[in-house]
N, C-alpha and C positions, 0 to 999 in steps of 0.2 A: 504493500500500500504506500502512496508519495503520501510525502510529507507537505505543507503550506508550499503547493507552487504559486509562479506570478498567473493571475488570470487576465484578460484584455480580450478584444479580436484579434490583434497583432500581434502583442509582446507574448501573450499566452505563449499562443502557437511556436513562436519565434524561441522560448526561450526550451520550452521542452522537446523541439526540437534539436536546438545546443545542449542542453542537459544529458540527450542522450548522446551525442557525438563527445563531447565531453566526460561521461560514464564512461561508454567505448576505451576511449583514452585511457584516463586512468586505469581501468580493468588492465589493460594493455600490458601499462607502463608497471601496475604492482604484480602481475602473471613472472614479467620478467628481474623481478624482486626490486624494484625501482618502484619506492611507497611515497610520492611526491605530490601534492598538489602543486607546484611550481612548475614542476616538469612536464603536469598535466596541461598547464594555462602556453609555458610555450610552443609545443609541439600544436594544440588547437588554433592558435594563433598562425602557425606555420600553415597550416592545412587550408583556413581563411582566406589567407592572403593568396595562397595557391589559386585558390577558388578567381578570386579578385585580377590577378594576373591577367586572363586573354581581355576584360575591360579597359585595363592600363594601358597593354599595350597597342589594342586599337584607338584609344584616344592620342599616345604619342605621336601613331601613324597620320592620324588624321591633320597632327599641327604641323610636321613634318610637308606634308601634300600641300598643306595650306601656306607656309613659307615657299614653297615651290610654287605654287600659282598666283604669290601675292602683285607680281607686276598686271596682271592681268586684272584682277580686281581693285588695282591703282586705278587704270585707264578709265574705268566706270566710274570712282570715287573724283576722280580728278573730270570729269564728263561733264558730271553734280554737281561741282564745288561749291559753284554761286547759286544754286538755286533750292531753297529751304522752303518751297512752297509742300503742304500734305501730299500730292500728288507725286510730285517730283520726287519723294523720299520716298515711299512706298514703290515708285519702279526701279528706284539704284539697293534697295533692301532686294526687290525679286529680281534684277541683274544678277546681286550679289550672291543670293542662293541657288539662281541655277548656275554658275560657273563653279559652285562648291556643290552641288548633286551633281553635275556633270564630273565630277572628280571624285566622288565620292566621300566628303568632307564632311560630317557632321561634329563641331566642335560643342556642341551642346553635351554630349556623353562625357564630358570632362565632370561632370557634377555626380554622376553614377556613384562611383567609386566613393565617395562621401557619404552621397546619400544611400547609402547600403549599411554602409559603417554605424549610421550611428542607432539603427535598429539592433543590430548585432550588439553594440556598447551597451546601451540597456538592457538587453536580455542575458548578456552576460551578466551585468548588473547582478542583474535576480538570483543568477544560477551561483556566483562568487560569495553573494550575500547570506544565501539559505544553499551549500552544500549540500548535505544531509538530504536535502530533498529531491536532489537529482542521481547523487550519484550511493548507491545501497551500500557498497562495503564501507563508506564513512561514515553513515545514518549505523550501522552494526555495532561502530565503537561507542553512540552513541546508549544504545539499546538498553546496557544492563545497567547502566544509572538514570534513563528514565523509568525503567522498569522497576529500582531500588525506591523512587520517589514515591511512584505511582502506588507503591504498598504501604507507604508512610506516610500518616494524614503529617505529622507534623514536619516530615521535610519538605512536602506539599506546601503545608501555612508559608514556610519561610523562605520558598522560590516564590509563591507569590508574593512579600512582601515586599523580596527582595528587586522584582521585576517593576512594579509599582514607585520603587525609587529610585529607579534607572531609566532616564525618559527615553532612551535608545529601545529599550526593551516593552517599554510601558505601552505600544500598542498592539503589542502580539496578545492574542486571546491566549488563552491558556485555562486547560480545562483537565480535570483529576482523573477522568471517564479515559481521553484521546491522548496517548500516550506522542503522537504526534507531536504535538500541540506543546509538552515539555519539551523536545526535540528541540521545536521549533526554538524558544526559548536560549539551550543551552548551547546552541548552533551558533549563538551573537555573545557565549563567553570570551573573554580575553585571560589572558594569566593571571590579571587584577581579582576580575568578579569569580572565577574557580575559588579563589584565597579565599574573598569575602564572603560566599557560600559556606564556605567549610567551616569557617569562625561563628555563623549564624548558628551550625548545626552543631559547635562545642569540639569539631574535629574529632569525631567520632560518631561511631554507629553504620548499618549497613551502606545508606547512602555515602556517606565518606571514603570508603572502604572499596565501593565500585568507583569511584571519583578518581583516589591514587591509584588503584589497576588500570585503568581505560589514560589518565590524563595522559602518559610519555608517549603514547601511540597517536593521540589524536593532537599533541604538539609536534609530532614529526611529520606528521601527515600535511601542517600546513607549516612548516617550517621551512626557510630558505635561505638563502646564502646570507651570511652573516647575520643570524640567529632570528631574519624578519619574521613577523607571524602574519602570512598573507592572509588572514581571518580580519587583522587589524588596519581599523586608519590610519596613516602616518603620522597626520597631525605636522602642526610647524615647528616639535620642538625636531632639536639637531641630533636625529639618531638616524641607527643603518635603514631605517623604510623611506626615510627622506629622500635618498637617493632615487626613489620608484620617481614621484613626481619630476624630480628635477631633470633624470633621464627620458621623463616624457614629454617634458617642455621641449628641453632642446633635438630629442629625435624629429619632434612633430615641426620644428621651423626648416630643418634640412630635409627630411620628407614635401614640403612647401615649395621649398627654394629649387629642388632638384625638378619638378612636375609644374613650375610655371606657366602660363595659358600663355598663348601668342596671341595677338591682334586678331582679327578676323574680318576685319575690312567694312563689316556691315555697325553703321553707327549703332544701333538700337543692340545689338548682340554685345558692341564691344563696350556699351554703356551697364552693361550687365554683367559682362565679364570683369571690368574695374570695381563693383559692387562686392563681385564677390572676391577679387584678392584683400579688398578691407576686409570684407569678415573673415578669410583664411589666413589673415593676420593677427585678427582677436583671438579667433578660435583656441589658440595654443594653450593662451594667456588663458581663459575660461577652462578648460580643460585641464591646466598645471591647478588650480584653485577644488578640481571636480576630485581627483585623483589623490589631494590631500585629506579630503575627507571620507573617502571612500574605503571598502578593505584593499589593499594592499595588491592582492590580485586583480583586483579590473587596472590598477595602475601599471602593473608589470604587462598587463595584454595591450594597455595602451601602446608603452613602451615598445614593447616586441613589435607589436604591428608598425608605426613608427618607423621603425629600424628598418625593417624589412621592405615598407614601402618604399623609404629613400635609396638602397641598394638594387630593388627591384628597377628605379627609375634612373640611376647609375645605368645598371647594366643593360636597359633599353636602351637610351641616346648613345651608349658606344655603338651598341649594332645599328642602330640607322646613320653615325657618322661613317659606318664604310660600308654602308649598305649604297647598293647602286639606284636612287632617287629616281632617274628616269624611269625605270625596267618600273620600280614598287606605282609610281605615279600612272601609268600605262595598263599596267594592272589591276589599280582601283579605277582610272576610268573605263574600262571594258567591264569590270562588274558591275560600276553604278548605270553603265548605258543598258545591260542587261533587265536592271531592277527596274530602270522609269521604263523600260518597255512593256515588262511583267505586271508593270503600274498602271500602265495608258492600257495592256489589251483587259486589265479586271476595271477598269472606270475610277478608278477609286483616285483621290486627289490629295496634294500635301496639301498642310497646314497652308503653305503660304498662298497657293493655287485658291485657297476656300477664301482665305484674306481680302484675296485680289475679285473674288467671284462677288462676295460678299460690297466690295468699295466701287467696282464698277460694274458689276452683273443689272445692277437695277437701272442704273442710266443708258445699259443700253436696249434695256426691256422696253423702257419709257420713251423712248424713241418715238417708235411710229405714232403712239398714241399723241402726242405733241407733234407731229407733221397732220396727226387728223384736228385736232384743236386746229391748227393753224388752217388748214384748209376750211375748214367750218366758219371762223372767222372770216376770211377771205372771201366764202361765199353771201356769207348775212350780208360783211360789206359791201361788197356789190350789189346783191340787190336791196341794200339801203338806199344807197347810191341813185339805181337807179330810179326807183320810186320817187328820190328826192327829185332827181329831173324832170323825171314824165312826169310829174303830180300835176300842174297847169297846162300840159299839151291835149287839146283836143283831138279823138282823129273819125274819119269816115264813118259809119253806122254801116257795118257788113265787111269793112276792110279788114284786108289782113293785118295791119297793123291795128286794128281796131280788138280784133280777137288774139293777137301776141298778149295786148294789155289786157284784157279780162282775164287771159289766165297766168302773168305773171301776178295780178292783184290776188286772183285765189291763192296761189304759194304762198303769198306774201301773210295771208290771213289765216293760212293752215301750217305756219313756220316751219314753212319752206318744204314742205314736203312731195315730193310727187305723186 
């Protein structure tokens, strides 16, 4: 039975599915007598990023193409220059995106890769937060001191009173019935509140007694290089978990600095693009702040992922600085002429096509109807006109022009109808 997972439409799903890739893992890594949660958060971080990999590097390709076509996308901007009327900018925008569909250029997937991340960072969140709940042989160490509790009203009285004055802990339900539910509880110990438990309870008795059996396995379990407990927030005093945040400040600016956006010619794009290197410049600084508060583990997956993205993007721009640029450029546009064919023979239209249907589809609907206005006007005119003339001409009694006017007057009096 799981223990208090994260619920949502999203994060749910999201997180118990990492829960279990994350089980997996560790299963893995203690089969092969390697009992780490650290080891478990890097290798899952590895695997992530793996994941994340063919997005990078079709976004790198794409800015890469997009520096090789930028003269071409000059000629159009430079076309434009002087001319800032809504029309005029709306056709150097659809210039500018068919010369990058025609090349296959979508610079907008540079945002994927982030925004991926940061559902993963939450749901990790949840899984780093409440262990126990995801991953079963940790919940095991757990077992026989909630089980020790769960038969003792009075070590019962004194978790909860003990939770009640810990506001960290003070919104977990906690119930004497759902053994879980202690779990849950003892899952958000640190080395401090184990102590202070123990003194509640006089340091003695059976709960105590499962407490010192179970404690050295489930501190090794989240133990890590120089003695951190990734259970723990770091917090800003100056000890060894300090180093988690600060290794994820400065991984996340050189992961930043290495995966740069290029121009992309089109004002309204590249007026969004400058948006967002401001906030991929806060972002670090918000994150170094998240990471201090946080246990210790979401901080090192910060970290790792970090790391690995800015190597990851190292070792993309080497291959495309001696990657042959024509040959790859040639190659993306022969699959993008592919795709707008497979585009045009299903009907279906871009975003910007719909833009453009939408700003001038109706002016040229309204067309005819406004040459019929006008022709309709045109006609009243006239024979306004002419009635204004004829109105004092007498003519013959039986003559042809005598019976033209009798039945231009009926038109005239049946508005204009034939």
């Amino acid at each position: 039975m799981f223990l208090t997972q994260a619920d949502g439409l999203i994060m749910g799903p999201i997180s118990k599915l990492l829960g279990l890739l994350f089980s997996g893992i560790y299963e893995l890594s203690s089969n092969l007598g390697i009992v780490s949660i650290g080891l478990s958060i890097i290798i899952f971080t590895i695997v992530v990023r793996m994941c994340l990999l063919p997005s990078m590097f079709k976004q790198t390709r794409s800015s890469k193409i997009q520096q090789f076509i930028q003269p071409e996308i000059n000629k159009i901007n430079k076309k434009y220059r002087n001319k800032k009327d809504q029309e005029s900018m709306m056709k150097q925008q659809a210039e500018v995106k068919e010369i990058q569909s025609k090349y296959g250029v979508n610079l907008t997937g540079g945002c994927l890769v982030s925004i991926i991340q940061m559902p993963i960072f939450f749901a990790l969140y949840n899984v780093i937060q409440n262990i126990p709940a995801y991953v079963s042989k940790v919940k095991d160490l757990y077992l026989p001191i909630a089980n020790a509790i769960k038969s003792d009203s009075t070590a019962f009285q004194k978790l909860t009173e003990y939770k009640e004055s810990v506001k960290t802990l003070n919104v977990i339900n906690l119930n004497n019935s759902d053994t879980n539910t202690i779990i849950d509880v003892l899952a958000k110990f640190d080395n401090g509140s184990w102590e202070a438990y123990k003194d509640l309870l006089g340091n003695n008795g059976a709960v105590v007694d499962a407490i010192n059996s179970n404690m050295g396995q489930i501190t090794d379990v989240y133990s890590f290089i120089g003695g951190i407990n990734l259970a723990e927030a770091p917090g800003f005093a100056l000890t060894a978990a300090f180093i988690i945040p600060v290794l994820s400040l400065v991984f996340q600016y050189l992961s930043l600095n290495a995966t740069s956006m290029q121009s992309s010619g089109d004002p309204t794009a590249d007026a969004t693009m400058k948006s967002m290197k401001t906030m991929m410049k806060v972002f670090p600084l918000m994150t170094f702040f998240v990471t201090v508060n946080v246990p210790a583990g979401v901080g090192l997956y910060w970290a790792m992922g970090s790391l690995i993205s800015f190597v990851s993007s190292k070792s993309i721009h080497a291959y495309f600085k001696h990657a042959d640029m024509e040959k790859i450029v040639e190659k993306s546009k022969e699959k993008a002429a592919k795709k707008i064919e497979k585009r045009k023979a299903s009907g279906k239209k871009t975003f910007m096509e719909k833009m453009q249907e939408a700003a001038y589809g109706q002016q040229e609907n309204t067309t005819p109807s406004r040459n019929s206005v006008a022709s309709t006007s045109l006609k009243n005119y006239s024979s306004s006109t002419m009635k204004s003339q004829n109105s004092g001409v007498k003519y013959r009694e039986g003559s042809l022009a005598a019976k033209a006017n009798a039945l231009q007057k009926f038109n005239d009096n049946n508005g204009g109808k034939n």
